[in-house]
C-alpha positions in Angstrom: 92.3 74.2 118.9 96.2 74.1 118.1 97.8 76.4 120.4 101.6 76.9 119.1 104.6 77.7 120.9 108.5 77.6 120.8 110.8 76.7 122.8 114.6 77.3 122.3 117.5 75.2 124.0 120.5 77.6 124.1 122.6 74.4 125.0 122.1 73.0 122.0 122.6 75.9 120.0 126.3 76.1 118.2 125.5 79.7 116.3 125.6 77.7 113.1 122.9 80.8 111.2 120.8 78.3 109.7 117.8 79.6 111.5 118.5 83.0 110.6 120.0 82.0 106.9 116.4 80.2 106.5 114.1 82.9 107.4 115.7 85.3 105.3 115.5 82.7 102.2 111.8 82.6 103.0 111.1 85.9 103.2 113.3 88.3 101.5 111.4 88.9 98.4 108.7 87.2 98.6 105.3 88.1 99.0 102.9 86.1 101.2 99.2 88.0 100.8 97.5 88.1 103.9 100.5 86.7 106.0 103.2 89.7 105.2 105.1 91.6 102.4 108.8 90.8 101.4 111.1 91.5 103.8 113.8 93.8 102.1 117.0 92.3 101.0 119.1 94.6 103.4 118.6 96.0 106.8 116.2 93.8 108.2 115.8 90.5 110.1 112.9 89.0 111.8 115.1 86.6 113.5 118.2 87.6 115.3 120.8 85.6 116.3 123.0 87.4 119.2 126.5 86.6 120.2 127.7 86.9 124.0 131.3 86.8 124.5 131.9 85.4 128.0 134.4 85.5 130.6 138.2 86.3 129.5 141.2 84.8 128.1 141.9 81.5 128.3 138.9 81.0 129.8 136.1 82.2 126.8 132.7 80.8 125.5 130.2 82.0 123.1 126.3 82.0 123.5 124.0 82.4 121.4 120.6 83.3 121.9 117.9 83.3 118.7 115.1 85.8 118.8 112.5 86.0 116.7 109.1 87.3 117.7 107.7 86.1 121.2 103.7 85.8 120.1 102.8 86.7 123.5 99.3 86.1 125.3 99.7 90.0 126.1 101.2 91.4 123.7 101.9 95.5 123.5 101.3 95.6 119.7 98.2 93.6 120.0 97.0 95.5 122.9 98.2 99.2 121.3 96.5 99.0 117.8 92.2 98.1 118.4 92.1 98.7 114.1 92.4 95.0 113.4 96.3 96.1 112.2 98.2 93.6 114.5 95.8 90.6 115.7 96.2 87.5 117.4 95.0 84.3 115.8 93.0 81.5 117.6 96.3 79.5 117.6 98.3 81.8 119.5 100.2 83.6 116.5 100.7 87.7 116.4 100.2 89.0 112.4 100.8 91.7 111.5 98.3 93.3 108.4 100.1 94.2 105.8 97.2 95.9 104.0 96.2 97.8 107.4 99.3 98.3 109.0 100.4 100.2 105.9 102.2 103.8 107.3 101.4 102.8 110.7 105.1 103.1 112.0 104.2 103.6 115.4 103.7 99.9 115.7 107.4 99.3 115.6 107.8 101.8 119.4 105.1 99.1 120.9 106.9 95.9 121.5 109.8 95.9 124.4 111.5 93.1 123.0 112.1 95.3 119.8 111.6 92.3 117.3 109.4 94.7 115.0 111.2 96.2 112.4 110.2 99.4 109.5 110.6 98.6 105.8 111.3 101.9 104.7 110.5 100.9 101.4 106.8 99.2 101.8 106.3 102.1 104.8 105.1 98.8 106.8 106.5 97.4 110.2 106.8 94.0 109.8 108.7 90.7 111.8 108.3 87.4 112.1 105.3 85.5 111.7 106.1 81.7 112.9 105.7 81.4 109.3 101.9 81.4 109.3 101.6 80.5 105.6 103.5 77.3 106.0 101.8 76.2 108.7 98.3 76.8 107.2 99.5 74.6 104.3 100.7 71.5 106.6 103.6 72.8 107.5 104.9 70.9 110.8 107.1 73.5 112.1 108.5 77.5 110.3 111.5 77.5 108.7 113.8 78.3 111.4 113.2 75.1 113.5 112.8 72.8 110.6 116.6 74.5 109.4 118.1 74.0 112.8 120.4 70.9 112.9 120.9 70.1 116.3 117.3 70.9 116.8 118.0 73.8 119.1 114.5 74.9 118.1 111.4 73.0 119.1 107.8 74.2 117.9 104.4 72.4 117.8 101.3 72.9 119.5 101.5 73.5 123.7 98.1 72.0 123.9 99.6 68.5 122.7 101.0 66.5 125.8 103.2 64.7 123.2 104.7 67.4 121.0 108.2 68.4 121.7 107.5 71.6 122.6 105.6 70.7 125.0 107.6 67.1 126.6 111.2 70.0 126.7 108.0 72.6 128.5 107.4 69.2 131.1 111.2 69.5 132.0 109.9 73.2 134.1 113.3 74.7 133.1 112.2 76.5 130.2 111.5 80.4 130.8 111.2 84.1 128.9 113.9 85.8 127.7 112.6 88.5 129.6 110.2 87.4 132.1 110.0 91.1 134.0 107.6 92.0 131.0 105.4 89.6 132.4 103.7 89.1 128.3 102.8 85.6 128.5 105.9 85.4 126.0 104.8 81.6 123.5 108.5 81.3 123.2 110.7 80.4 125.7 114.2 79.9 126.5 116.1 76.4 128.4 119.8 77.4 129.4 119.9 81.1 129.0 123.1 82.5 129.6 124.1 82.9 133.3 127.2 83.7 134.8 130.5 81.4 135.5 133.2 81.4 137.7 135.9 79.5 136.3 139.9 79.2 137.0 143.4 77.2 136.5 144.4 75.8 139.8 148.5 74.6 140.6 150.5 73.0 142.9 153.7 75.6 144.3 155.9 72.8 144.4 155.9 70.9 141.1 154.1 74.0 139.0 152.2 71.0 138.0 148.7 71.1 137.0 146.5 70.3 140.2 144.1 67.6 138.8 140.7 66.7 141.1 140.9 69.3 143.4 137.8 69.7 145.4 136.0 73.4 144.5 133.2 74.4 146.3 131.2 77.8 145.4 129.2 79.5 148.0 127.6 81.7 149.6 124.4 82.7 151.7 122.0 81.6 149.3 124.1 78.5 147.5 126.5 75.9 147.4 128.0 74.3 144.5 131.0 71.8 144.4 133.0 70.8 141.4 136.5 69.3 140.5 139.6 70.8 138.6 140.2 68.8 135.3 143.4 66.8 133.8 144.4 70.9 133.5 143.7 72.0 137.1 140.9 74.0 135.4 137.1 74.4 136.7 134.6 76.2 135.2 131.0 76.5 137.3 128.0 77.8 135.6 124.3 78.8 136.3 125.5 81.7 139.0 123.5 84.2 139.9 123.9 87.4 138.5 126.0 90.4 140.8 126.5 88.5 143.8 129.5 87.8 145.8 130.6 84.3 145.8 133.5 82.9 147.9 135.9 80.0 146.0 137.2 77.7 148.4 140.2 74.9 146.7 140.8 71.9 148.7 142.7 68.8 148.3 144.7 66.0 150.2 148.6 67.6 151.2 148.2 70.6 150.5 146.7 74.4 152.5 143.0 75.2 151.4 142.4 78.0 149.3 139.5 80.5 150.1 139.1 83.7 147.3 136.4 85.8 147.2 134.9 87.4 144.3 131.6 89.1 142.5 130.1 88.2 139.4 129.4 91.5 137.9 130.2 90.0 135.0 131.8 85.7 134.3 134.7 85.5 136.6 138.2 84.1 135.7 140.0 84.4 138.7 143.8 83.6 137.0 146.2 80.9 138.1 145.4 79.5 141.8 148.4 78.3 143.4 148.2 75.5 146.1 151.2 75.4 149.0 152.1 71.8 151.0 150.3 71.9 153.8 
């Protein structure tokens, strides 16, 4: 038996909307029996894209992080409604009934990742499906992966050793979006968001740019060493969120650097000036 799952590379993904452009051409207005009603033509999307502005100026990235519905093992809506409303296929996928789910709006307050949504007009929650009806007619993949073109968004069947999903699953960096829900979550996320610490080192003689400075980050728990570019900038990611970090700047000639800081939030620590030693 297929068993489908997703798995989404945030490094790969440039916020180009075709995902989200792609379910919306699929659904809005049109009606899928069994599967789901029309998704309204405003005020609804079964796939979100979200934008995270990170760190500060000149030091700023975007991520973006798609979420469409997780299809969990455990799912709350599954789990809350025993009337056959919200059911879970044999392949993994969550529908939701659009004949018995009619009024039930309470569906919508059951999943903690809050990827239901109400069409006030049809009085029906509703949200993504992993486009079901494709998928029953041969469809490799939904709309959203097949759309994607830096193939951000891998989806086939977990159960297959050889299916991408499962080969980027084999790499064991793949995890929820939320994995303190503990749902058993079919899609998952590689390079979610962390935190950076990232600054623009010089020399205090020349004002030059200090290129291939050693930079080591650190503290009780880890220890991560980097270089300063043709700028005398560094950027590190993948730190650990709220934790105190110290930045120490080293390089041939000239007094090592030590600054501590705390990554409440991505870290730009400014111009760091190096004196002759």
């Amino acid at each position: 038996m297929t068993k489908y799952g997703m798995v989404i590379d945030e490094t790969q993904c440039n916020g180009c909307y075709s995902c989200f452009l792609a379910c919306r051409d699929e659904f809005c207005g049109n009606d899928y029996p069994e599967y789901s009603a029309s998704q309204p033509m405003a005020g609804m999307n079964w796939l979100r894209l979200v934008e995270r502005e990170r760190g500060k100026y000149p030091m700023v990235s975007v991520a973006y992080t798609s979420i469409p519905c997780m299809h969990c093992e455990n799912a709350p809506c599954v789990e809350s409604n025993h009337d056959g409303s919200v059911y879970r296929r044999e392949d993994g996928m969550v529908i939701i009934d659009p004949i018995k789910a009619k009024g039930n709006k309470q569906i919508v307050t059951t999943c903690p990742y809050r990827v239901i949504e109400w069409n006030e007009e049809q009085q029906l929650p509703q949200k993504c499906t992993f486009c079901a009806h494709l998928l029953d007619a041969g469809w490799k993949e939904p709309r959203c992966a097949e759309a994607c073109p830096t193939r951000a968004i891998a989806f086939g069947d977990l159960d297959d050793p050889k299916s991408e999903v499962s080969i980027r699953l084999a790499g064991g960096a793949a995890a929820p979006l939320h994995p303190e829900y503990q749902l058993g979550e079919r899609v998952t996320y590689i390079g979610l968001p962390t935190k950076f610490i990232a600054g623009s080192v010089l020399f205090e003689d020349t004002g030059k740019c200090a290129r291939d400075v050693k930079v080591t980050i650190y503290n009780a728990d880890s220890l991560v060493v980097a270089t300063t570019n043709c700028f005398g900038d560094f950027t590190v990611d993948g730190l650990a969120d709220n934790k105190a970090y110290t930045v120490k700047l080293e390089t041939p000639g000239y007094r090592a650097l030590e600054v501590e800081t705390y990554t409440r939030a991505d870290v730009y620590l400014g111009d760091l000036t190096l004196g002759r030693a």
